[in-house]
KOLTI-432272 format. One record per residue: residue number from 1; x, z, y of N, C-alpha, C, CB in turn. Coordinates in Angstrom, 3 decimals. Glycine has a CB too. Layout:
BEGIN
{pt NUM, {X, Z, Y}, {X, Z, Y}, {X, Z, Y}, {X, Z, Y}};
...
END
This chain:
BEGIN
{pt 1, {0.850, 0.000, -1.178}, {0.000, 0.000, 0.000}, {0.893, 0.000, 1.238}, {-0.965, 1.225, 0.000}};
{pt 2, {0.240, -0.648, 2.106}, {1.005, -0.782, 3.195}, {1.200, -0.025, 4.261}, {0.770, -1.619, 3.590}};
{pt 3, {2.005, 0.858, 4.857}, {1.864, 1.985, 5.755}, {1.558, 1.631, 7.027}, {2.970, 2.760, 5.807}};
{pt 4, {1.922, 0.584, 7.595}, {1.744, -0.040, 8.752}, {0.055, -0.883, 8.900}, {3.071, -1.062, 8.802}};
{pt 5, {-0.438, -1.281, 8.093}, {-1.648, -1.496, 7.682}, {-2.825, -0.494, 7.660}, {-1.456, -1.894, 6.607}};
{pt 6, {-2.407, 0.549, 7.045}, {-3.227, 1.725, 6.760}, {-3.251, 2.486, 8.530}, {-2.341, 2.832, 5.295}};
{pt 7, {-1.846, 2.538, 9.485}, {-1.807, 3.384, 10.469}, {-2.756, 2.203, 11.293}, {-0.188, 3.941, 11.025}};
{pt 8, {-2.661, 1.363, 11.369}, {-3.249, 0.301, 12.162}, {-5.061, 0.770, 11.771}, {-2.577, -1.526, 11.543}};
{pt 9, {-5.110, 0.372, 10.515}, {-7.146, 0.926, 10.695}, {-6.985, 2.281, 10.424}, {-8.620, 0.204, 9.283}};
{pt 10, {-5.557, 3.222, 10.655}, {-6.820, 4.421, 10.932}, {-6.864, 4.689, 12.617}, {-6.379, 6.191, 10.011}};
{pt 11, {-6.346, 4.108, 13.360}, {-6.296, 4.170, 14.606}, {-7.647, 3.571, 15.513}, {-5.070, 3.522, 14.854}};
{pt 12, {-7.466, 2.545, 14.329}, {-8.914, 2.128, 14.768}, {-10.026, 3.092, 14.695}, {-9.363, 1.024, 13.974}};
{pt 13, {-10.319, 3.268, 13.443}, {-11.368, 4.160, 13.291}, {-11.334, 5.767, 14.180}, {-11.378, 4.339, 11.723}};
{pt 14, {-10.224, 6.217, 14.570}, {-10.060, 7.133, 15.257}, {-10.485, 6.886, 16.816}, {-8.805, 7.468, 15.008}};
{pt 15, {-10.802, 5.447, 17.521}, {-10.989, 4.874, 18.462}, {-12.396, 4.731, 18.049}, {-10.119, 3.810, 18.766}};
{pt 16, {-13.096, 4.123, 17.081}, {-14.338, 3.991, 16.992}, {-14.961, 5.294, 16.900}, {-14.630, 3.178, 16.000}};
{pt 17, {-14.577, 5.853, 15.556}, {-15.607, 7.274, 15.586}, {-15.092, 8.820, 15.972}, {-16.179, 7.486, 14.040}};
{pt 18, {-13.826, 8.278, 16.502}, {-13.261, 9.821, 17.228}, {-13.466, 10.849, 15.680}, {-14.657, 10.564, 19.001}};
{pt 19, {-12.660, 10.528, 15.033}, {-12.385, 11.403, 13.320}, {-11.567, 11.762, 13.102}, {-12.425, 10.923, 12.106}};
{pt 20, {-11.644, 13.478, 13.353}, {-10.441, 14.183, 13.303}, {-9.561, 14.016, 11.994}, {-10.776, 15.564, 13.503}};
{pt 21, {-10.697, 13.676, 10.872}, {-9.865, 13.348, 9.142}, {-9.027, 12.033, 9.415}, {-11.224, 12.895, 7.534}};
{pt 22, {-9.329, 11.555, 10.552}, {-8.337, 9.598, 10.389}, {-7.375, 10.379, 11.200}, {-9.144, 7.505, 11.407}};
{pt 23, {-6.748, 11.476, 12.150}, {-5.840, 11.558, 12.778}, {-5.334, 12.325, 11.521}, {-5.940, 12.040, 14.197}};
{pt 24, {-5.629, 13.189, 10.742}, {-4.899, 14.019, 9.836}, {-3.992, 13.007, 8.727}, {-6.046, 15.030, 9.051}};
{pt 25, {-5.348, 11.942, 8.416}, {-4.099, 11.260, 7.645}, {-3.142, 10.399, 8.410}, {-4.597, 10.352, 6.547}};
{pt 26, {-3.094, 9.975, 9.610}, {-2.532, 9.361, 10.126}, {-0.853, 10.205, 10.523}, {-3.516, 8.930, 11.081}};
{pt 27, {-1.101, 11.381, 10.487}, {0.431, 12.766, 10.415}, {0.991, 12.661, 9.160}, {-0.020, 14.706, 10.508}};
{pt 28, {-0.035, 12.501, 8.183}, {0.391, 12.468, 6.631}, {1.335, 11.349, 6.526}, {-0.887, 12.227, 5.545}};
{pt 29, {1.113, 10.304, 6.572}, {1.830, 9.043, 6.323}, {2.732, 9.130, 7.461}, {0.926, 7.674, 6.265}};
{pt 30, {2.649, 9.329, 8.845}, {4.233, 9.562, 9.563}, {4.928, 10.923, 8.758}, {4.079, 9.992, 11.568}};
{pt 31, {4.732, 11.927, 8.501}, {5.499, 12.621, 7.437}, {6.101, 11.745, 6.362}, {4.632, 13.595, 6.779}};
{pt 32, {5.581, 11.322, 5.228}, {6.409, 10.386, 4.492}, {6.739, 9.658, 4.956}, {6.136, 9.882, 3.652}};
{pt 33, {6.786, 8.666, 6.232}, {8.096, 7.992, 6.643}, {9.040, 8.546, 7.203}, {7.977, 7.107, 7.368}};
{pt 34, {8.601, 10.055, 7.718}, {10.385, 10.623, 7.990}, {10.796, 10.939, 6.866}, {10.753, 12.009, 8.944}};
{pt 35, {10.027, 11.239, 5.644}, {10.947, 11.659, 4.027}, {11.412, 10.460, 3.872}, {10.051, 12.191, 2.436}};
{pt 36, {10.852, 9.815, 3.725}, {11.818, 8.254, 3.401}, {12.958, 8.095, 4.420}, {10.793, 6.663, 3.613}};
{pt 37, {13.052, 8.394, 5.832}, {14.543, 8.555, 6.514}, {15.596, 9.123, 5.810}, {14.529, 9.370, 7.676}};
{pt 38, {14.999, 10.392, 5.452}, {16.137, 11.594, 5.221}, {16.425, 11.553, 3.489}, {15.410, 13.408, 5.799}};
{pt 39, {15.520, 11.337, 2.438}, {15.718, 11.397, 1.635}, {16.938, 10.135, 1.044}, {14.560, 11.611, 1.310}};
{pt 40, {17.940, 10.972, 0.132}, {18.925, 10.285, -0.550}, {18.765, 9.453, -1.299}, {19.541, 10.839, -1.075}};
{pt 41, {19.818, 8.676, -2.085}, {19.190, 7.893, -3.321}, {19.213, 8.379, -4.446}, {19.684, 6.756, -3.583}};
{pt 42, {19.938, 9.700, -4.482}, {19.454, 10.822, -5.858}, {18.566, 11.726, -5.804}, {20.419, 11.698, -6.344}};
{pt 43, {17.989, 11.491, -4.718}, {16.681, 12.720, -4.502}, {15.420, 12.032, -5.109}, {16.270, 13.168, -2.625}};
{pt 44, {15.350, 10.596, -4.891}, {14.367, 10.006, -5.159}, {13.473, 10.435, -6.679}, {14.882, 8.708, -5.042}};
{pt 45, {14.552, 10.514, -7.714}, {14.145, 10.755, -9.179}, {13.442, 12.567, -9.364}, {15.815, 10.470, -10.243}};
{pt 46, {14.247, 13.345, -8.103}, {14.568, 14.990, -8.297}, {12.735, 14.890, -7.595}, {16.403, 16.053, -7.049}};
{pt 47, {12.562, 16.514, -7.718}, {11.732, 17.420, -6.962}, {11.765, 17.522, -5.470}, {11.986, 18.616, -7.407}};
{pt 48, {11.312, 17.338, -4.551}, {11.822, 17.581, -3.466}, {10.323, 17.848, -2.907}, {12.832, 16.462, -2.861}};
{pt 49, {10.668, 19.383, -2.345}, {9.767, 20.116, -1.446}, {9.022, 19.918, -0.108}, {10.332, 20.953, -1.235}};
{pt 50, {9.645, 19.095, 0.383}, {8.881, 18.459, 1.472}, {7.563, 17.190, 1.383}, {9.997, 17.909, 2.216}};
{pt 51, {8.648, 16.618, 0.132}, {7.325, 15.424, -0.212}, {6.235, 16.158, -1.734}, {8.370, 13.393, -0.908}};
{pt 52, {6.416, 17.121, -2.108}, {5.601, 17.671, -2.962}, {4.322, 18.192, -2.022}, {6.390, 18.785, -3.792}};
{pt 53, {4.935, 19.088, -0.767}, {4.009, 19.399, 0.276}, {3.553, 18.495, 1.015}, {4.412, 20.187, 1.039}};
{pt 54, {3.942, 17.699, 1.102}, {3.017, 16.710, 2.268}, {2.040, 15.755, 1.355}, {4.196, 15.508, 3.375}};
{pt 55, {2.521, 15.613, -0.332}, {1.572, 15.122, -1.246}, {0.272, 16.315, -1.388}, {2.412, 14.812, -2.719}};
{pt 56, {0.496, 17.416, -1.182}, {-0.846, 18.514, -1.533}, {-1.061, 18.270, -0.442}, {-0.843, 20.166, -1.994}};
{pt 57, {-1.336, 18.174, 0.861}, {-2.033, 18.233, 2.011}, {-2.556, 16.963, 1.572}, {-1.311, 18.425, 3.436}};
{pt 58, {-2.104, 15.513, 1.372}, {-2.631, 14.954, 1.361}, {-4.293, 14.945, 0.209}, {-1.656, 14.299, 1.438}};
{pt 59, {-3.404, 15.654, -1.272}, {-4.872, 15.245, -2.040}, {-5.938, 16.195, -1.343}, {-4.871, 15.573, -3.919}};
{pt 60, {-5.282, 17.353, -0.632}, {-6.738, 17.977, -0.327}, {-7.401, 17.444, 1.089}, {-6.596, 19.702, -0.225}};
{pt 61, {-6.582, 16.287, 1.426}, {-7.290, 15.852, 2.977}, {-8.287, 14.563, 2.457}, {-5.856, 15.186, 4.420}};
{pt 62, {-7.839, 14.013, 1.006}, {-8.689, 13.133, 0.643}, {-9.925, 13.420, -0.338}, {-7.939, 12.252, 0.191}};
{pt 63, {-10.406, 14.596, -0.717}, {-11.142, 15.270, -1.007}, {-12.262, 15.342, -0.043}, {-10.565, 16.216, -1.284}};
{pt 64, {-12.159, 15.677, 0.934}, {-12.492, 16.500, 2.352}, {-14.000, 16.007, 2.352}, {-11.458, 15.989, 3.976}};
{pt 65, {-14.855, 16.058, 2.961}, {-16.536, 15.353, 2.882}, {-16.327, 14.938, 4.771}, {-18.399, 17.018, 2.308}};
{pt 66, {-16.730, 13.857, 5.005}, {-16.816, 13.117, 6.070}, {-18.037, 12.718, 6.310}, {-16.060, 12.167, 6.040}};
{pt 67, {-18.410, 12.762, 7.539}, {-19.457, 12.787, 8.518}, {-19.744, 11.472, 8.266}, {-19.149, 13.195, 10.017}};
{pt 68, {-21.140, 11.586, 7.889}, {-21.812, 10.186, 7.095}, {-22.530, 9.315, 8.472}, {-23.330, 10.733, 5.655}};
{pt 69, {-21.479, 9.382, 9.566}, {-22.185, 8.642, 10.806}, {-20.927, 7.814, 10.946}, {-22.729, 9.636, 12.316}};
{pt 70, {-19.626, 8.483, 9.737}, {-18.298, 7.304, 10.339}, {-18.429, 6.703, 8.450}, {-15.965, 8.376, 11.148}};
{pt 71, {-19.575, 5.283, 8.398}, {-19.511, 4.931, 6.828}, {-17.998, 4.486, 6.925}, {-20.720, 3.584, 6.177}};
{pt 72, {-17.326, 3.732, 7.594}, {-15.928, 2.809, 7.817}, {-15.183, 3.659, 6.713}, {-15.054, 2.822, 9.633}};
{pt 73, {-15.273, 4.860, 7.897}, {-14.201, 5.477, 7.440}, {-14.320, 6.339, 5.698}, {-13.924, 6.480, 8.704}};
{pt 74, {-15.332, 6.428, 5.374}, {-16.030, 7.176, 4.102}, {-15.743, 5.988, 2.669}, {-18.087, 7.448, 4.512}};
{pt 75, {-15.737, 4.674, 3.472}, {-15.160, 3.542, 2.649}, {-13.598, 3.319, 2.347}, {-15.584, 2.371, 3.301}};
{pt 76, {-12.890, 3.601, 3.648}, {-11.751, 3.655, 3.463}, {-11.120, 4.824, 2.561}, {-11.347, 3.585, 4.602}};
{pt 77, {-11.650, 6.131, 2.957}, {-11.503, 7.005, 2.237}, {-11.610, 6.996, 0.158}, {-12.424, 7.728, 3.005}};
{pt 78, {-12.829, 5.964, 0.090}, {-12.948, 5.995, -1.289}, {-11.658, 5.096, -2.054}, {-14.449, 5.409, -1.618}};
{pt 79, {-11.160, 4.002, -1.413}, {-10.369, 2.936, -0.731}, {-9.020, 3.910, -1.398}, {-10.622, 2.647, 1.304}};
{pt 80, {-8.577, 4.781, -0.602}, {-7.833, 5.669, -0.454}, {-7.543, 6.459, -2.095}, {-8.482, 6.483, 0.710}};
{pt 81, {-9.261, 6.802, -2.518}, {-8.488, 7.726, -3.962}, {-8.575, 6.617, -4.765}, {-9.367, 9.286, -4.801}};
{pt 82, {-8.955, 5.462, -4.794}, {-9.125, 4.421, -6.151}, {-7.393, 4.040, -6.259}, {-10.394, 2.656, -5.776}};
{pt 83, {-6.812, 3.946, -5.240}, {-5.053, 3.238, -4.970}, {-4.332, 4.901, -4.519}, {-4.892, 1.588, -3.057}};
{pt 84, {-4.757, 5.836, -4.858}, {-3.901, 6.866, -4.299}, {-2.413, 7.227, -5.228}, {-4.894, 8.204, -4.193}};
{pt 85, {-2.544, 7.051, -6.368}, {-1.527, 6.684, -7.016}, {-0.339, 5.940, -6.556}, {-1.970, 6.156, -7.819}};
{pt 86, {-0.743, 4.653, -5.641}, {0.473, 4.241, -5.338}, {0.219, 4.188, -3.571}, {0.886, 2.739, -6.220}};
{pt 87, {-0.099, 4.928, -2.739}, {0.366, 4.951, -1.968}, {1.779, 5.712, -1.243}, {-0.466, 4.992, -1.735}};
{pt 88, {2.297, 6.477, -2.070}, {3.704, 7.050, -1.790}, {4.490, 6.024, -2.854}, {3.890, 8.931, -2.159}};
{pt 89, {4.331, 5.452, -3.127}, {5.206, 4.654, -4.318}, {6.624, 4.805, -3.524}, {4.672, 2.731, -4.687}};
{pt 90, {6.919, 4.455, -2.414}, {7.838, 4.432, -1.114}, {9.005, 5.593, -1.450}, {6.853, 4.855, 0.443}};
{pt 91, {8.480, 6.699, -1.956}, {9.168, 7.799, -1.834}, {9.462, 8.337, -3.282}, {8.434, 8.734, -0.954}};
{pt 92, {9.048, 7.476, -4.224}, {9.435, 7.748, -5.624}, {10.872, 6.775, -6.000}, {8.024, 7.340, -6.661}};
{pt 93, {11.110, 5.147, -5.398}, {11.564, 4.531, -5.366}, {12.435, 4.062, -4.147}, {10.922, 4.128, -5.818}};
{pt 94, {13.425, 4.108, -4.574}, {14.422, 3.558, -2.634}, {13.895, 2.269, -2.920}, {16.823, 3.514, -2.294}};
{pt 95, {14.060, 1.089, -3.552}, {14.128, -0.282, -3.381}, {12.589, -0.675, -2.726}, {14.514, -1.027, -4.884}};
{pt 96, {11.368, 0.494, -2.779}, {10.394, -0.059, -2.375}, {10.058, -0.063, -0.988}, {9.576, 0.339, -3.001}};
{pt 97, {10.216, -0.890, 0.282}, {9.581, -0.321, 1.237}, {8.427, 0.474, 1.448}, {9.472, -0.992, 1.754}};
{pt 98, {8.344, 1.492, 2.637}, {6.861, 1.691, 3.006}, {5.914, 0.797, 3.808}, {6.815, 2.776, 3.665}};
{pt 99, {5.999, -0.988, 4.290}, {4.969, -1.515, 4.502}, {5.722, -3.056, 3.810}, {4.380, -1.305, 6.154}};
{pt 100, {4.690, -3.891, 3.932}, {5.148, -5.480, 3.340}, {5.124, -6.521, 4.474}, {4.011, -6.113, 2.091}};
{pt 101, {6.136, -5.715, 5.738}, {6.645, -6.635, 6.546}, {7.290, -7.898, 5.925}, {7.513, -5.986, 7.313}};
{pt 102, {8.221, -7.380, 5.248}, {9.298, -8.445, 5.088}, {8.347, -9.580, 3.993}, {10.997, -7.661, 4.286}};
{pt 103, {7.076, -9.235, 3.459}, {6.511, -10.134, 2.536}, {5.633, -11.213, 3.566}, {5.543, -9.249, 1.349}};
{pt 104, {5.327, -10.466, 4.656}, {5.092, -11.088, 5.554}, {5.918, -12.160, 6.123}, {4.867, -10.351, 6.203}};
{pt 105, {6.671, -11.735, 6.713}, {7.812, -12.722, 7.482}, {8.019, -13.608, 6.528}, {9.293, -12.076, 7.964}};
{pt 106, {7.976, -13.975, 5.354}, {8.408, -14.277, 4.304}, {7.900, -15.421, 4.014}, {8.278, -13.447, 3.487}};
{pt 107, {6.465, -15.560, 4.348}, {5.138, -16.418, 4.379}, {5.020, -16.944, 5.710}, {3.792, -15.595, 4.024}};
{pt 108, {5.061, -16.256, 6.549}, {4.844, -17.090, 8.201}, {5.399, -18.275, 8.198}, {5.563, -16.389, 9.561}};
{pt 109, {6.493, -18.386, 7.887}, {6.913, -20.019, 8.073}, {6.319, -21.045, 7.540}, {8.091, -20.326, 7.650}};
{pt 110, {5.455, -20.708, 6.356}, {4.728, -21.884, 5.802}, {3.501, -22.016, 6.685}, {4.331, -21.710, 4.224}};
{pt 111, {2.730, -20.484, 6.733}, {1.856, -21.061, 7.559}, {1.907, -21.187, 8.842}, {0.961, -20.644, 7.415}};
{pt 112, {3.005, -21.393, 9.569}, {3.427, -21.849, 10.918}, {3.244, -23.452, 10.242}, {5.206, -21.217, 11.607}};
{pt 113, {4.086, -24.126, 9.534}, {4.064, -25.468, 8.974}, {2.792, -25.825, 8.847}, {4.721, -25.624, 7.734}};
{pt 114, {2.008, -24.919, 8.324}, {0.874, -26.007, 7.682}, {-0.424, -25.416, 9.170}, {0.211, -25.476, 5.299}};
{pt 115, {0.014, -24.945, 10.214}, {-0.842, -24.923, 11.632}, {-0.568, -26.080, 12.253}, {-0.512, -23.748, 12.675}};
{pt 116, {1.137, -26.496, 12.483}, {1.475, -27.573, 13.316}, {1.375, -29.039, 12.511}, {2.938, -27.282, 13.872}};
{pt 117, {1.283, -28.856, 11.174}, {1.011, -30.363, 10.328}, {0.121, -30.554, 9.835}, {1.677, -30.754, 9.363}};
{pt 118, {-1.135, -29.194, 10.177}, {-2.301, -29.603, 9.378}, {-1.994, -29.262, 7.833}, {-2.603, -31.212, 9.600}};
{pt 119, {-1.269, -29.554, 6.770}, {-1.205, -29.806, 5.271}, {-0.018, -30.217, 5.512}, {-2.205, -30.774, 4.448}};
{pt 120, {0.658, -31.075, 3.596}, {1.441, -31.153, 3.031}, {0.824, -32.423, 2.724}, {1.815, -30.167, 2.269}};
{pt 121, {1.572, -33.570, 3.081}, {1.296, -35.305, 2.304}, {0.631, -34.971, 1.259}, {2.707, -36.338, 1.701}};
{pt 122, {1.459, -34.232, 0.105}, {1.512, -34.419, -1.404}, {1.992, -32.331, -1.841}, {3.168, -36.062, -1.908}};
{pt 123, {1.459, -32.846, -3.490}, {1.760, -31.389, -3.633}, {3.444, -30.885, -4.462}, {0.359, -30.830, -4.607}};
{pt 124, {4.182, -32.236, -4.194}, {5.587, -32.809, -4.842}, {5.892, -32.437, -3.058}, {5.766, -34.911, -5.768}};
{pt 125, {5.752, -32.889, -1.807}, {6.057, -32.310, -0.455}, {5.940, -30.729, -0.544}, {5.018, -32.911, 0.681}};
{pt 126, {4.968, -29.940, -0.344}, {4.920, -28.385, -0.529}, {5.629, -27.872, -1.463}, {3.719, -27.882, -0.785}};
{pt 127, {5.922, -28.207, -3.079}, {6.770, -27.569, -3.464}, {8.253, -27.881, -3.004}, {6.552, -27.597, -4.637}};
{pt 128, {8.535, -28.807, -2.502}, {9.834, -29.254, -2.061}, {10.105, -28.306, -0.900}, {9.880, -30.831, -1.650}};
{pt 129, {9.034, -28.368, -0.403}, {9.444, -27.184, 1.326}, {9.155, -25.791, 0.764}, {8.041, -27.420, 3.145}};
{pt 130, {8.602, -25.550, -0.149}, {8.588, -24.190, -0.453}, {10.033, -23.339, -1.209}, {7.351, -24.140, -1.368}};
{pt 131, {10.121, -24.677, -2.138}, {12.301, -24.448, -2.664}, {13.009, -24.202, -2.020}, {13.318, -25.487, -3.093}};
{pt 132, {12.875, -25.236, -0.934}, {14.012, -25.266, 0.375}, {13.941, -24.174, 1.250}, {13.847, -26.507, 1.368}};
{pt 133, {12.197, -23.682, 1.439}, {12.500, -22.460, 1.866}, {13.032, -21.003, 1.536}, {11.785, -22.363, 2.165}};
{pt 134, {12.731, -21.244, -0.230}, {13.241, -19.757, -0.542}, {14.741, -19.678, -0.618}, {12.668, -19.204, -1.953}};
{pt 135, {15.628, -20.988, -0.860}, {17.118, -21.060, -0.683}, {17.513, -20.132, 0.120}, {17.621, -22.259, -0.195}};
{pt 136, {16.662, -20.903, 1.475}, {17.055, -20.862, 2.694}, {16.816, -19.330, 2.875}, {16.324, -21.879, 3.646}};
{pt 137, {15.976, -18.658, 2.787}, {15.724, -17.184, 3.509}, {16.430, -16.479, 1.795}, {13.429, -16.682, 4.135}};
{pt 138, {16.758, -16.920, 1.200}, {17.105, -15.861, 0.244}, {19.069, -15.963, 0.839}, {16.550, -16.419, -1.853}};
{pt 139, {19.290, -17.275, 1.132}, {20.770, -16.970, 2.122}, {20.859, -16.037, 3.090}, {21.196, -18.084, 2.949}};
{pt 140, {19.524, -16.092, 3.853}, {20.061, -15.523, 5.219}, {19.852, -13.918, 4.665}, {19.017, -16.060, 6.867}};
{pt 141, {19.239, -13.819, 3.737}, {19.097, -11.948, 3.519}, {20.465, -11.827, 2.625}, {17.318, -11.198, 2.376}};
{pt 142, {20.887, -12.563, 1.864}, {22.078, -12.566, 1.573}, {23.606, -12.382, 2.192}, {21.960, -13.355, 1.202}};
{pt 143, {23.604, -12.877, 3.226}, {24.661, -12.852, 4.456}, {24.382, -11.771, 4.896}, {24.644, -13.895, 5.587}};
{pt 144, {23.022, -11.146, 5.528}, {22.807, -9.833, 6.555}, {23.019, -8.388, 5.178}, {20.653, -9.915, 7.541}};
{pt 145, {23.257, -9.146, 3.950}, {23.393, -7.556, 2.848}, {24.815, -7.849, 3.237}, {22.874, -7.437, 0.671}};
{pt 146, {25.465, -8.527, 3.333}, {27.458, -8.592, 3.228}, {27.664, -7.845, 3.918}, {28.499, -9.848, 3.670}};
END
């Protein structure tokens, strides 16, 4: 799940229905991105007390009963325990980010291409620009790891 995604609609909903439960989780998830600052790459596998505690605040903030005048947010919430399993995935694993920027950026260029050309001639053209593109950006993340 995406952290940057999730802070984005709960901000919203904190703008729409003024919900003190969308600002609580919205502390929760900036807490696990400062554990993901500080935490090592051998802590990841260990126990660690800060993200054990900020995981119990969380299951008991997603428990919580919400004011059946914010449905958004009562959806998101259900949203919330069906994928709650992997929303810290981030902090069990170093290699995983906490949002899918980079899966993003990753994709924009095609659909930048296919805004300014409309489509692809042929579907022998798209896979050809899609090869050339992963070469290409799998170099440049290659050079910026050296």
């Amino acid at each position: 799940m995406c952290t940057a995604h999730l802070l984005r609609e709960l901000l919203f909903f904190k703008q729409k229905y003024d919900c003190p439960w969308t600002a609580r989780f919205s502390k929760i998830i900036m807490q696990a991105l400062e554990i993901k600052k500080i935490i090592t790459t051998s802590q990841y596998q260990k126990p660690i007390k800060e993200r054990a505690e900020m995981e119990a605040l969380l299951d008991g903030l997603i428990h919580q009963k919400i004011n059946p005048d914010h449905p958004e947010v009562i959806t998101f919430q259900k949203r919330i325990l069906k994928y709650r399993e992997y929303l810290f995935t981030f902090l069990y694993h170093p290699e995983v980010p906490p949002d899918n920027n980079k899966s993003e950026q990753a994709i924009r260029n095609v659909k930048v291409k296919l805004k300014v050309s409309g489509m692809f001639k042929s579907a022998k053209g798209a896979q050809n620009y899609a090869i050339i593109r992963s070469i290409t950006d799998t170099c440049k993340k290659t050079i910026k790891l050296s």
